[in-house]
LUMKOLLUM-870929 format. One record per residue (C-alpha): y negated, x, z; residue in one letter. Coordinates in steps of 0.05 Angstrom, whole numbers, plus 5000, padded with zeros to 4 digits. Layout:
YXZa/...
REM end
This chain:
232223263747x/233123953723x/229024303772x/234724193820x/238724703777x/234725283818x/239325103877x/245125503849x/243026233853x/241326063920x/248525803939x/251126333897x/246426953939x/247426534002x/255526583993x/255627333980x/250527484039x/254027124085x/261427434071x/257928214069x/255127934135x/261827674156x/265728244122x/261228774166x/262328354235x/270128384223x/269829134208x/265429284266x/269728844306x/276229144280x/279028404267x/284828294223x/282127824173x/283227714101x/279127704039x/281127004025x/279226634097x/272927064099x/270626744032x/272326084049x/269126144108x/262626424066x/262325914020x/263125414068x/256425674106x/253225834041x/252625064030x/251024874095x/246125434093x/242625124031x/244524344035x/243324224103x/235324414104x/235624144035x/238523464065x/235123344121x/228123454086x/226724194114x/224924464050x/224824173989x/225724413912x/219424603903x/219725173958x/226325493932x/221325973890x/221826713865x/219427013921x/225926733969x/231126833920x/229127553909x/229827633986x/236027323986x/237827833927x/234928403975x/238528284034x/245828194001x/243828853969x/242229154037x/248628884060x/253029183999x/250129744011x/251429744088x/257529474078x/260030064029x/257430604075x/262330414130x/267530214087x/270630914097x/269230974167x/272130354186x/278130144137x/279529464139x/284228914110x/278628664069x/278229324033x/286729294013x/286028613999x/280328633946x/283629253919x/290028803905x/285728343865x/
REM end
């Protein structure tokens, strides 16, 4: 029953890749969008990112190994990293609002 416990860096990597990803496509964009929808809207995804292949038998626990979570890891990296390289050529409301918290 433990082994189920590996699920939870993946939701956690999942929700941080997908709002970089959704941080950068609202900065490229130029949207007005705060911090606060974009994470709910990250870890919303971030669960059906990981539950639904989970759910409908896509993968199972066994295949949630090293080798995907430290690609998961790699891309949210790339996507800080991205992410802080336009952050000042392209202010955004995401950037006042996480400085306010």
């Amino acid at each position: 029953m433990l082994h189920w416990l590996v699920v939870i860096p993946f939701y956690f990597f999942a929700a941080l890749g997908v709002f970089l990803a959704l941080t950068l496509a609202t900065r490229i964009l130029r949207l007005n969008v705060g911090a606060n929808a974009l994470a709910t809207a990250a870890v919303i995804l971030a669960v059906g990112v990981v539950a639904v292949p989970l759910s409908l038998d896509w993968l199972d626990a066994h295949h949630l190994g090293g080798r995907r979570l430290l690609f998961l890891g790699g891309v949210t990296f790339a996507l800080a990293g991205l992410d802080t390289l336009l952050q000042s050529l392209l202010p955004s409301r995401v950037d006042s609002d996480l400085a306010n918290f």
